[in-house]
DODRENTOR-155336 format. One record per residue (C-alpha): x, y, z. Coordinates in Angstrom, 2 decimals, m for minus. Last residue first. Layout:
<rs>
@xx X	yy Y	zz Z
...
</rs>
This chain:
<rs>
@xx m20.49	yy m16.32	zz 12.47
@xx m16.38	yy m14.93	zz 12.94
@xx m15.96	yy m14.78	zz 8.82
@xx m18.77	yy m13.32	zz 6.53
@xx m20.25	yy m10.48	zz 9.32
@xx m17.23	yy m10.72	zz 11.65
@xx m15.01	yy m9.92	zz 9.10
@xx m17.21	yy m7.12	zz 7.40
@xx m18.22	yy m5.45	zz 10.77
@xx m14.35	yy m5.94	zz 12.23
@xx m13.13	yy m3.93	zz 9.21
@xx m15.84	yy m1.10	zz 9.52
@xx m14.89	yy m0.48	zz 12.88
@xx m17.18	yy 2.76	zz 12.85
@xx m15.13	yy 5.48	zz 12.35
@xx m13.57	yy 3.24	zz 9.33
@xx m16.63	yy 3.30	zz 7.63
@xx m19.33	yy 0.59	zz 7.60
@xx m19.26	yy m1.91	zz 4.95
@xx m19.70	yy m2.22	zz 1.44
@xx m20.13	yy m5.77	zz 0.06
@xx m18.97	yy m6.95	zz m3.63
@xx m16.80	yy m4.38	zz m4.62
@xx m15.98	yy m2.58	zz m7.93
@xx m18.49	yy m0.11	zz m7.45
@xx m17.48	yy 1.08	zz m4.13
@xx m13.82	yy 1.32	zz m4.78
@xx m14.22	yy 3.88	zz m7.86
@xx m16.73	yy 5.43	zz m5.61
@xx m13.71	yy 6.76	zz m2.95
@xx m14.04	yy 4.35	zz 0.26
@xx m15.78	yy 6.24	zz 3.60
@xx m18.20	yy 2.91	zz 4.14
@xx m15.32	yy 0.80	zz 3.41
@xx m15.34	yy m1.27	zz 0.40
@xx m15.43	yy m5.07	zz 0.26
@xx m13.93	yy m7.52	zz m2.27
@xx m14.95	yy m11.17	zz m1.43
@xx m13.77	yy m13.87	zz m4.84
@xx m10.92	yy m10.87	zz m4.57
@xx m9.17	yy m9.42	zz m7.88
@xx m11.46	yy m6.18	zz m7.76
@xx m10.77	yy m5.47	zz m4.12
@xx m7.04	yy m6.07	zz m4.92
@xx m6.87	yy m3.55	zz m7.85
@xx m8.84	yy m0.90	zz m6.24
@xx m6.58	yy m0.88	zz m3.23
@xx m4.27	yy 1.80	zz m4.63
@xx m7.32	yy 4.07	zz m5.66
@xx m8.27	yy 3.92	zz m1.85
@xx m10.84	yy 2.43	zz 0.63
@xx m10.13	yy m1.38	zz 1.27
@xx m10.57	yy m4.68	zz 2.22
@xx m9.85	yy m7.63	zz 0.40
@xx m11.27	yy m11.42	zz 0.65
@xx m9.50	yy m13.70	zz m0.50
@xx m10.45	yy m18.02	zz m0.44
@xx m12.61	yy m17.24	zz m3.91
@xx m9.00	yy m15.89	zz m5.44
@xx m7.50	yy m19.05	zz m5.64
@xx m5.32	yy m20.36	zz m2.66
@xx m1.85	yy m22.47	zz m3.05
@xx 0.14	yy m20.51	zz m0.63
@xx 2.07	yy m19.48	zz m3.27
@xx m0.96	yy m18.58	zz m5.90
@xx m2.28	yy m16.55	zz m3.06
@xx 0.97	yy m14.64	zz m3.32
@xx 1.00	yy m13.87	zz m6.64
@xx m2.76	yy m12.87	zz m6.48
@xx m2.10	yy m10.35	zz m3.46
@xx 1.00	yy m9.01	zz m5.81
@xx m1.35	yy m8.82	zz m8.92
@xx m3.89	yy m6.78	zz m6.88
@xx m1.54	yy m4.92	zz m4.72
@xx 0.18	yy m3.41	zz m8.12
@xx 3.32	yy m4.07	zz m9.60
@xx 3.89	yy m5.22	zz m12.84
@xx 4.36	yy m1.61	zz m14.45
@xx 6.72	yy m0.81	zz m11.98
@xx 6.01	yy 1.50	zz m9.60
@xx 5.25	yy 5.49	zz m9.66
@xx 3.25	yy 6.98	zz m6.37
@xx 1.16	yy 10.56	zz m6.44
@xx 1.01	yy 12.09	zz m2.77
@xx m0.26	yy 14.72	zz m1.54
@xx m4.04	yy 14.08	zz m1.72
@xx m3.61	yy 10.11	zz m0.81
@xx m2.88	yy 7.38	zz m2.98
@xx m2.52	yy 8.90	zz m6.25
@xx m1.59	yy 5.77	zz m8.59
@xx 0.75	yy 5.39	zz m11.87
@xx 2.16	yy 1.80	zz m12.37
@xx 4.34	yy 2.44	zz m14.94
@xx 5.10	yy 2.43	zz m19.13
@xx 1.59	yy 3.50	zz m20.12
@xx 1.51	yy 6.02	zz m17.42
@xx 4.44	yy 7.82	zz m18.20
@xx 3.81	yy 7.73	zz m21.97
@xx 0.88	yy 9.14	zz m21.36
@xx 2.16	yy 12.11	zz m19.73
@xx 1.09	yy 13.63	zz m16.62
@xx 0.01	yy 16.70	zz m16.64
@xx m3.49	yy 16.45	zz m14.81
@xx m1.76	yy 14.91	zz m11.87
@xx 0.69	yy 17.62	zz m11.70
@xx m2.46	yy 19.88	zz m10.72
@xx m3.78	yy 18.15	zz m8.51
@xx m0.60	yy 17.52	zz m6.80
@xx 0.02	yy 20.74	zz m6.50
@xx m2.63	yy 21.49	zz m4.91
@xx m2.41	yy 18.77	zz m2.50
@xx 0.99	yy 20.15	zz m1.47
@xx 3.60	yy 17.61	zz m2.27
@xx 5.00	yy 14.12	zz m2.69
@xx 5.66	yy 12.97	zz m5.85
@xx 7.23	yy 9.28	zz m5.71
@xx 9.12	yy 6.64	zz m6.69
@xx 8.62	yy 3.18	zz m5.72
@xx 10.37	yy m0.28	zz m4.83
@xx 14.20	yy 1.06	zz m5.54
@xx 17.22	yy m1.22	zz m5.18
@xx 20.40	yy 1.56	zz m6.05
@xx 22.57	yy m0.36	zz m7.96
@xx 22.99	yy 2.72	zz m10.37
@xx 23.98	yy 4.89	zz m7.54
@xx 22.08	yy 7.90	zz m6.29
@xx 24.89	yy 10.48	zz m6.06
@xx 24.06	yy 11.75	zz m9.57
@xx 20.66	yy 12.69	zz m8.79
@xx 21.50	yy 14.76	zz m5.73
@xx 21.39	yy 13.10	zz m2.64
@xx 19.36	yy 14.04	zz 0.62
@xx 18.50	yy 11.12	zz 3.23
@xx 15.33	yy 10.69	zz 4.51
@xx 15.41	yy 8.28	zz 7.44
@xx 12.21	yy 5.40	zz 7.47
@xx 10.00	yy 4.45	zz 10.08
@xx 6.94	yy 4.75	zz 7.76
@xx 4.65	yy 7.21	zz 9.39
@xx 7.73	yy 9.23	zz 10.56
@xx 9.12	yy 9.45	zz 6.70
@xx 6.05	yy 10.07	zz 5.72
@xx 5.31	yy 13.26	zz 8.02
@xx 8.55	yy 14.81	zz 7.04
@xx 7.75	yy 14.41	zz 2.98
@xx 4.34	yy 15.64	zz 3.81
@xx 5.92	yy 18.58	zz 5.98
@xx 7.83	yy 19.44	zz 2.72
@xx 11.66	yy 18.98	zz 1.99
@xx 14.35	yy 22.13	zz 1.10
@xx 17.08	yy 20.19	zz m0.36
@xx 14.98	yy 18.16	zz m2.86
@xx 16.67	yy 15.59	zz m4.56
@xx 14.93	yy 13.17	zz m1.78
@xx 16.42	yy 9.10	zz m0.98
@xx 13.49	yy 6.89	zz 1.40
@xx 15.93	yy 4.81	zz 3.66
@xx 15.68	yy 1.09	zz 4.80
@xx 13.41	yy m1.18	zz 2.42
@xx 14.07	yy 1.51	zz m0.92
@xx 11.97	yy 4.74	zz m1.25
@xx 11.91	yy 7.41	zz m4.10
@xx 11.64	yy 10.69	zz m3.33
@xx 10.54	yy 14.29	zz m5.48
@xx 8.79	yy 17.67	zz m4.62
@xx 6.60	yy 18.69	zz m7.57
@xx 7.33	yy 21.21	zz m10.04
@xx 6.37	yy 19.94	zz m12.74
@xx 9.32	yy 19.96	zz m15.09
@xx 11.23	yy 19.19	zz m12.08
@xx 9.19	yy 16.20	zz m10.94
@xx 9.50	yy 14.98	zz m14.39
@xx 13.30	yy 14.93	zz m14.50
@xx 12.83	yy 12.32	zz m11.23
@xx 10.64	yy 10.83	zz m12.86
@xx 12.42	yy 9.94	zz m15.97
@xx 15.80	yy 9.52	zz m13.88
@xx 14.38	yy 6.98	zz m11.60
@xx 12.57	yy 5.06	zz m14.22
@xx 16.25	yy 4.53	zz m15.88
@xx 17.61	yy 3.68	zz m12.53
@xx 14.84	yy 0.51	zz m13.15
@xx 11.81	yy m0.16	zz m10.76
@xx 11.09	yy m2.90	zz m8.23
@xx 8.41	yy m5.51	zz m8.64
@xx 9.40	yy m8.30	zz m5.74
@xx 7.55	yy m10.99	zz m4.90
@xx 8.68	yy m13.53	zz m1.80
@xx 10.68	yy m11.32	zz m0.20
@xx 11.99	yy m13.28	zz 3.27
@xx 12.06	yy m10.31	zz 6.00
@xx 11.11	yy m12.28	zz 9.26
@xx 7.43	yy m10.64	zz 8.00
@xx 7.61	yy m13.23	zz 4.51
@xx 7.56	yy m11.06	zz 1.80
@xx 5.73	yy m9.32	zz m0.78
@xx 6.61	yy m6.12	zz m2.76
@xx 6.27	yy m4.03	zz m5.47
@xx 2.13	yy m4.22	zz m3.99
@xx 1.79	yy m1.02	zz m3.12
@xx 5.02	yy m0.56	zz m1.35
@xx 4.57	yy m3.65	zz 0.67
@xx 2.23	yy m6.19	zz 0.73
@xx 2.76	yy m8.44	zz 4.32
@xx 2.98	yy m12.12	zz 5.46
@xx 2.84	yy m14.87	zz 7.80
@xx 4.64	yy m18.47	zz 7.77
@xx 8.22	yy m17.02	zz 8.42
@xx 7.38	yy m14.96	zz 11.59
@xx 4.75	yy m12.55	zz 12.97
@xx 1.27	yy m11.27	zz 14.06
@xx 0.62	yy m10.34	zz 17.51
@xx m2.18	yy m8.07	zz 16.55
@xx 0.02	yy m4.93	zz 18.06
@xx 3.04	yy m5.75	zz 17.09
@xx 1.58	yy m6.07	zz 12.92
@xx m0.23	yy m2.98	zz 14.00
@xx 3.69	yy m1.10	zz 14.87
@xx 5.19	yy m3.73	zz 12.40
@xx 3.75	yy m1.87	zz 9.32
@xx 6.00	yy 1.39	zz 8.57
@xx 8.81	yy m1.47	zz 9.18
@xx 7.32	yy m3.43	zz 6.13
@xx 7.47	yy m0.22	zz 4.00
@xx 4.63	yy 1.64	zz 3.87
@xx 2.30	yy 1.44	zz 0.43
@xx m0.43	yy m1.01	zz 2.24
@xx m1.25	yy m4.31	zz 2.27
@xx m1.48	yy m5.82	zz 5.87
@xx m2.20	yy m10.20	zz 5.33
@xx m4.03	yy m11.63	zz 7.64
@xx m4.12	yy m15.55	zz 7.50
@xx m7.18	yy m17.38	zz 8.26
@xx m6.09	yy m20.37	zz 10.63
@xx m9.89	yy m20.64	zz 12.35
@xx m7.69	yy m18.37	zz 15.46
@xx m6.94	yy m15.89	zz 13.19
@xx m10.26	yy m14.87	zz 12.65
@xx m10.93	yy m14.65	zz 16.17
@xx m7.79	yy m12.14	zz 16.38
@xx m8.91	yy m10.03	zz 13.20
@xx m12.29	yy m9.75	zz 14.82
@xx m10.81	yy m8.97	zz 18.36
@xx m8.08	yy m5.96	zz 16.90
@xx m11.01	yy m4.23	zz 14.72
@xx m13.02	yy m4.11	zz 18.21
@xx m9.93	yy m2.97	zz 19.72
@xx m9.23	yy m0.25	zz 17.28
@xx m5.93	yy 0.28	zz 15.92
@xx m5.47	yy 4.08	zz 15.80
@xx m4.91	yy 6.19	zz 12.92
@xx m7.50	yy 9.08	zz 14.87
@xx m10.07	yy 8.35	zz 11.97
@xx m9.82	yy 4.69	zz 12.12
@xx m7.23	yy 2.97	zz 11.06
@xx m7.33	yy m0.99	zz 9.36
@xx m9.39	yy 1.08	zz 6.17
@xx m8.33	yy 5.17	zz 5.95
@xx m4.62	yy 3.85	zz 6.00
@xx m3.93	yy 0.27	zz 6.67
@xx m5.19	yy m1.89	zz 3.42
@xx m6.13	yy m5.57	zz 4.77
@xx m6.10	yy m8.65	zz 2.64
@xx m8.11	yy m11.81	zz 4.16
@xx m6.94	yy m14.93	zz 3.26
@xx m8.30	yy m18.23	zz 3.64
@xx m11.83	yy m17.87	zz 2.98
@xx m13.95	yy m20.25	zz 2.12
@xx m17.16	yy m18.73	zz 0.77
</rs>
């Protein structure tokens, strides 16, 4: 295959099981780099929730590029968006009614802040807004303005409860968004058209590369849709079944550099 691309989720994949950037991970991605293979992070953080590993591989500027927000976004890592899938103030007030029928803490996030209508937060709301580099700011629903420019809503809760709003959502809900549980606390609403599949493709069409130059890595529900798009989708060794069976090659788990095993193995020969 000739790849040009190689698409990268962060959490559970890039990590390994202490979220740390490995150093074998770091070299693969590095040699890659070096044939003029671009690395693309795609992950639900923000772009300044990814600059930490971005600082780290010595990735940046106009020509290099990052997924955001599950794939709402794509831009250019000096900040140019170059696909954008943001939802409507309507979505916002469906959800954000939901959340209260459900009972689920509420947020939605925009590129600098991530906006709660919960008062009293939860330590996964906390703990997001430090993974992502992002403040939380408290507004009722009628202090959000109209204008607002939001790339994701989300529950974000007790994994219990997440469970068991998961099982209540409506169809209607899911028929109209992009409805994914990412991690066991969290359950993330986009727009329909956005999705790290379809944004990874958008973007490949861009820079002028069909899906047989991408390869995708990943372990989640959220990176289902780009590990099936990919001519190379590959699975981590500790990816959910769903993952498994839609890629190509599984590789070892994230405890054991399973990103540098699957680059090395099909790119650095």
């Amino acid at each position: 295959m000739d790849i040009g691309l190689i698409a990268i989720d962060i959490d559970g994949t890039l990590l390994n099981e202490k979220n740390e950037l490995a150093q074998p991970t770091i070299d693969a991605i590095t040699a890659a780099r070096k044939k003029g293979i671009k690395i693309v992070l795609c992950t639900g953080r923000p772009l300044s929730g990814v600059q930490p590993y971005l600082d780290k591989l010595q990735i940046s500027g106009s020509d290099e590029f990052a997924i955001t927000f599950n794939g709402a976004m794509a831009q250019t890592l000096d900040g140019n968006v170059m696909v954008n899938h943001t939802i409507t103030y309507d979505d916002f007030l469906e959800t954000e009614m939901l959340s209260r029928k459900l009972n689920v803490n509420y947020q939605v996030e925009t590129t600098d802040s991530i906006y709660t209508t919960n008062r009293d937060t939860n330590p996964y709301g906390i703990a997001e807004s430090f993974l992502v580099r992002l403040p939380i700011k408290f507004r009722s629903p009628e202090e959000i303005p109209r204008n607002l420019v939001m790339s994701k809503a989300m529950f974000v809760d007790f994994p219990e409860n997440i469970s068991r709003a998961k099982k209540l959502l409506p169809d209607k809900l899911k028929k109209n968004m992009y409805v994914v549980q990412t991690e066991p606390f969290f359950i993330e609403m986009m727009n329909k058209q956005a999705s790290k599949g379809k944004t990874l493709r958008e973007l490949a069409d861009q820079l002028n590369l069909t899906k047989d130059n991408v390869m995708a890595l990943g372990d989640q529900g959220n990176d289902l849709t780009m590990v099936d798009y990919a001519g190379l989708g590959v699975a981590m060794g500790n990816a959910i079944d769903e993952v498994k069976n839609a890629a190509q090659f599984i590789t070892k788990p994230n405890t054991e550099d399973g990103v540098a095993f699957a680059i090395n193995k099909y790119v650095n020969k």
